[in-house]
C-alpha positions in Angstrom: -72.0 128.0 18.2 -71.7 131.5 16.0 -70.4 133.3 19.0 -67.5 130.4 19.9 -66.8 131.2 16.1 -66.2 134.3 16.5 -64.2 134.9 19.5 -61.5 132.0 18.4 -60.8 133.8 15.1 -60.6 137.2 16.9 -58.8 137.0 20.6 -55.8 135.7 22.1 -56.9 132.6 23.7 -56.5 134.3 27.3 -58.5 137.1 26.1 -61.6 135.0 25.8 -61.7 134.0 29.1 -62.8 137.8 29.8 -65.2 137.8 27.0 -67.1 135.2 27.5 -67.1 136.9 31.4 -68.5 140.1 29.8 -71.3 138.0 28.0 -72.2 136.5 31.1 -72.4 139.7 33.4 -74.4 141.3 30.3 -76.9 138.4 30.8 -77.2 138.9 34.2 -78.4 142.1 33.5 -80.6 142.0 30.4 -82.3 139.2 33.0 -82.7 141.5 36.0 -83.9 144.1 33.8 -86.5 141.4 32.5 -87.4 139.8 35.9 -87.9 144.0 36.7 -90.8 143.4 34.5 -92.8 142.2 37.6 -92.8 145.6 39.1 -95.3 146.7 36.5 -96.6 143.3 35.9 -100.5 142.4 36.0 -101.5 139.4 35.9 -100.4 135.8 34.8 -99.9 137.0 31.2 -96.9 139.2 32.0 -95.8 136.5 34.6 -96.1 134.0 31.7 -94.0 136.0 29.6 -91.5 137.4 31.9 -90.8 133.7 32.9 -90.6 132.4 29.4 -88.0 135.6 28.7 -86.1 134.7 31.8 -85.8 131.4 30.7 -84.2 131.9 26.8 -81.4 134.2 29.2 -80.9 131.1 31.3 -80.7 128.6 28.5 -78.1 131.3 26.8 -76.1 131.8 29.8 -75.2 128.2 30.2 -74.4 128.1 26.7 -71.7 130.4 27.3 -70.2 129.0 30.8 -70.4 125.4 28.6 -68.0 127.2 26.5 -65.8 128.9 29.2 -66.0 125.5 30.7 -64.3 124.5 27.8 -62.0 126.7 27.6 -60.6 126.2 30.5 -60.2 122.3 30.7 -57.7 123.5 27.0 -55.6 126.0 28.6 -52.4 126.2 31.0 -51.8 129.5 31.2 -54.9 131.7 32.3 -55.3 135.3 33.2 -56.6 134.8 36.9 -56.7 131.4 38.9 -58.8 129.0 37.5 -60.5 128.1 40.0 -61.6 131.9 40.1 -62.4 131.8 36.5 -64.7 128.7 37.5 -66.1 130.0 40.6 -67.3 133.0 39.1 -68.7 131.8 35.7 -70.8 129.4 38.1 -71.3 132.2 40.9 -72.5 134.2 37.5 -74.8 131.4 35.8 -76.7 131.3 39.4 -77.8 134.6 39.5 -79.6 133.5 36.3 -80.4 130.7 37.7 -82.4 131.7 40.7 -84.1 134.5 39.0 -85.4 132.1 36.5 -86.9 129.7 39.1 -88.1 132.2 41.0 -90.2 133.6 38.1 -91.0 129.8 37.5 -92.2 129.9 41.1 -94.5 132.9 40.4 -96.0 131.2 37.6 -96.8 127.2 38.9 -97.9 129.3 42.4 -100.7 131.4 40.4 -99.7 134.1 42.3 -102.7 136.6 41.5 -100.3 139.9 42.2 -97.1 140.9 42.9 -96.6 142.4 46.6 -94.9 145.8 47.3 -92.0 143.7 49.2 -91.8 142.0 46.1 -91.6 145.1 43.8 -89.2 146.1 46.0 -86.9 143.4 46.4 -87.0 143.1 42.0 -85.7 146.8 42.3 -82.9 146.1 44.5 -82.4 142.9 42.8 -82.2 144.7 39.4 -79.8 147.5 40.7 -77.5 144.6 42.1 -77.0 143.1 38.8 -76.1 146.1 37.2 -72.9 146.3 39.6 -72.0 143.0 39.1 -72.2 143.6 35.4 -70.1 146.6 35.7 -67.3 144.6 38.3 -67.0 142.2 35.5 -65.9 144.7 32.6 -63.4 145.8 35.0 -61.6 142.8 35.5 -59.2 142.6 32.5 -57.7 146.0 34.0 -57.2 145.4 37.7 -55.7 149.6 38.1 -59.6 149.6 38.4 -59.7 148.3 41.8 -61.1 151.1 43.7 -63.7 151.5 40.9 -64.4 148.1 41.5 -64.5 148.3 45.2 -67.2 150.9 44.8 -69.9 148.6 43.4 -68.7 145.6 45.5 -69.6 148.1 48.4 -72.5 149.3 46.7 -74.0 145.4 46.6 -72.9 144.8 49.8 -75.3 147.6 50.7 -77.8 146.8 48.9 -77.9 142.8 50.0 -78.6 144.5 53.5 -81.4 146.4 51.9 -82.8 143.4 50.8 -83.1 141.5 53.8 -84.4 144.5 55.9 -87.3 144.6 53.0 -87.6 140.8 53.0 -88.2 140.8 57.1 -90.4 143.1 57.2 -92.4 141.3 53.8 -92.5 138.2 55.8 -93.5 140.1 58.7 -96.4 141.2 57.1 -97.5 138.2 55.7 -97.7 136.7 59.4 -99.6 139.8 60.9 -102.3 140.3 58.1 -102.4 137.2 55.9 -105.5 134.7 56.9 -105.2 132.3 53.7 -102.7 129.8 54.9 -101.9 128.6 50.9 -101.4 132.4 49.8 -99.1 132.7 52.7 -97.3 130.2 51.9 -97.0 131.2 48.2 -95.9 134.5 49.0 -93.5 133.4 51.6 -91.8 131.2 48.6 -91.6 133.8 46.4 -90.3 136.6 49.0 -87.3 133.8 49.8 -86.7 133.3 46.0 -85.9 136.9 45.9 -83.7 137.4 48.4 -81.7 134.0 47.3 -81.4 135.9 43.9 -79.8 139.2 45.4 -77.9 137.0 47.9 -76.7 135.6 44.9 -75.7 138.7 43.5 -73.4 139.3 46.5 -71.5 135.7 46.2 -70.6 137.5 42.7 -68.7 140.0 44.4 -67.2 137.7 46.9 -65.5 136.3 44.1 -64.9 139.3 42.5 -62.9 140.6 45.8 -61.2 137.5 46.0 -60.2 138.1 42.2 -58.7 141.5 43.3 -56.7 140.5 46.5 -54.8 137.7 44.9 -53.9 140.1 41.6 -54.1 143.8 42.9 
């Protein structure tokens, strides 16, 4: 791979570690900004296409934790534990990962329109991944702990925000929804959401594990 290339002719071999990192939270958020595409979305055409988008940033970001992957099974000496630096490439591929099916979802359900709980919950969703993204530049400079802390906090808050929207989405389904399939549909989809900012969260569990053990 071009970009394995790349980074081996120009960084310290510990230094790629928090490259590779970088790439991945940048994914994350090119792909939240993408699945925000439903907010504005119409019909199965944009689903089609949001989903096939969300899948080329899923197939890329397991390119890259096969190479951190890598990387780690060759070296001693890392810049954080390993087992961090594994926990949170993998806590990083899932956010991918659960956006991607859930789009999948929308798609093989023929869901005819996206809900206001779920343009909600793709906004939260979206502004969650761009503080993950942002906790992972951080890293290589841990005297950016209380910078960090602040979007930790931030997703923290906004997980909340999600399942308060998610409750009352289901809520609503139960109350007003008389088509037992379309219920169930939009049920799956609501929970696929709130997986993917729940996701988002176990990001910055790691990512305060990261900064107790170093700071």
């Amino acid at each position: 791979m071009f970009l394995d290339r790349i980074v081996k002719w120009l960084l310290p071999q510990e230094n790629r570690f928090f490259l590779y990192l970088n790439s991945m939270g940048a994914n994350v958020q090119a792909a939240a900004d993408i699945f925000a595409g439903f907010r504005m979305a119409k019909g199965m055409d944009d689903f089609q296409k949001i989903s096939a988008a969300l899948r080329q940033k899923e197939h890329e970001t397991d390119e890259i934790a096969h190479l951190l992957y890598g990387e780690l099974d060759k070296t001693f000496i890392t810049p954080i534990d390993r087992e961090d630096l594994h926990a949170l490439t993998s806590a990083l591929d899932e956010v991918i990962d659960v956006m991607d099916r859930c789009a999948a979802e929308v798609v093989l359900y023929k869901l005819e329109r996206v809900t206001e709980p779920m343009r909600e919950l793709a906004r939260v969703l979206q502004e969650a991944s761009h503080d993950i993204a942002q906790c992972v530049t951080l890293l290589p400079n841990l005297s950016n702990v209380d910078e960090i802390q602040v979007h930790v906090i931030h997703v923290n808050s906004l997980e909340n925000e999600g399942d308060r929207i998610y409750r009352k989405g289901v809520e609503a389904l139960f109350d007003t929804m008389v088509d037992p399939i379309e219920l169930i549909r939009q049920k799956e989809v609501l929970n696929a959401m709130e997986n993917a900012i729940d996701a988002c969260e176990d990001v910055t569990d790691v990512i305060r594990s990261v900064v107790v053990k170093n700071g």
